[in-house]
N, C-alpha and C positions, 0 to 999 in steps of 0.2 A: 135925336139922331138914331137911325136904323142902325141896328146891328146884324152883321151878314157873317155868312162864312160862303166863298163861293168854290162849288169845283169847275175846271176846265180840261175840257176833251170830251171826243170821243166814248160814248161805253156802250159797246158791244153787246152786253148782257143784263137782264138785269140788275141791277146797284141798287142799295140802300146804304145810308149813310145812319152810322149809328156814332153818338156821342154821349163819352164816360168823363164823369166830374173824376179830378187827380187820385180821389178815393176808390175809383172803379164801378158807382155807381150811373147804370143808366140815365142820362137825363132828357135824351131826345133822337128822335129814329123818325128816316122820312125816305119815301123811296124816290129815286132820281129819274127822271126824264130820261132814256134812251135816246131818243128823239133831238134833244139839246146836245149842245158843244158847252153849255155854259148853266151848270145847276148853281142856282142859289137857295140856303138854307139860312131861313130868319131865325135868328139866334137872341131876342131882346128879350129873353126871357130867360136867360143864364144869366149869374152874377159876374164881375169879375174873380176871374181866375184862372188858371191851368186845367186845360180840357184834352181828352184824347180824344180822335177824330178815326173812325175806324170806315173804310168801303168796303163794303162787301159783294161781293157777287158768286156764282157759282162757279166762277173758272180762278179766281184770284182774291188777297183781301191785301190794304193798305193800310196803314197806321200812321199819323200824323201826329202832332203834339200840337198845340194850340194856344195863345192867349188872349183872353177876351176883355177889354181894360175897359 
């Protein structure tokens, strides 16, 4: 089975999506589709666990919290 993380909407500006293991290290950074309403990031490559999910861009950032089972 695919493992995904998707985001939805709109972005405006460039976005990258960067993702921290609960330790804060880096484990993966992908930059997002402007163009899209709907980015998907293959994620089968993370174990299970607790992940922070961080967007970035130059006008705003997000922070999310994540579980990958």
């Amino acid at each position: 089975m695919s493992k995904t993380v998707v985001v939805k909407g709109q972005l405006n500006t460039d976005t990258s999506a960067v993702i921290y293991d609960i330790q804060g290290r880096l484990v993966l950074q992908q930059a997002l589709e402007t163009s899209n309403t709907t980015n998907t990031i293959n994620v089968n490559a993370l174990k299970t666990g607790i992940y922070i999910v961080e967007l970035k861009s130059n006008k705003q950032n997000r922070t999310l919290k994540i579980i990958i089972n």
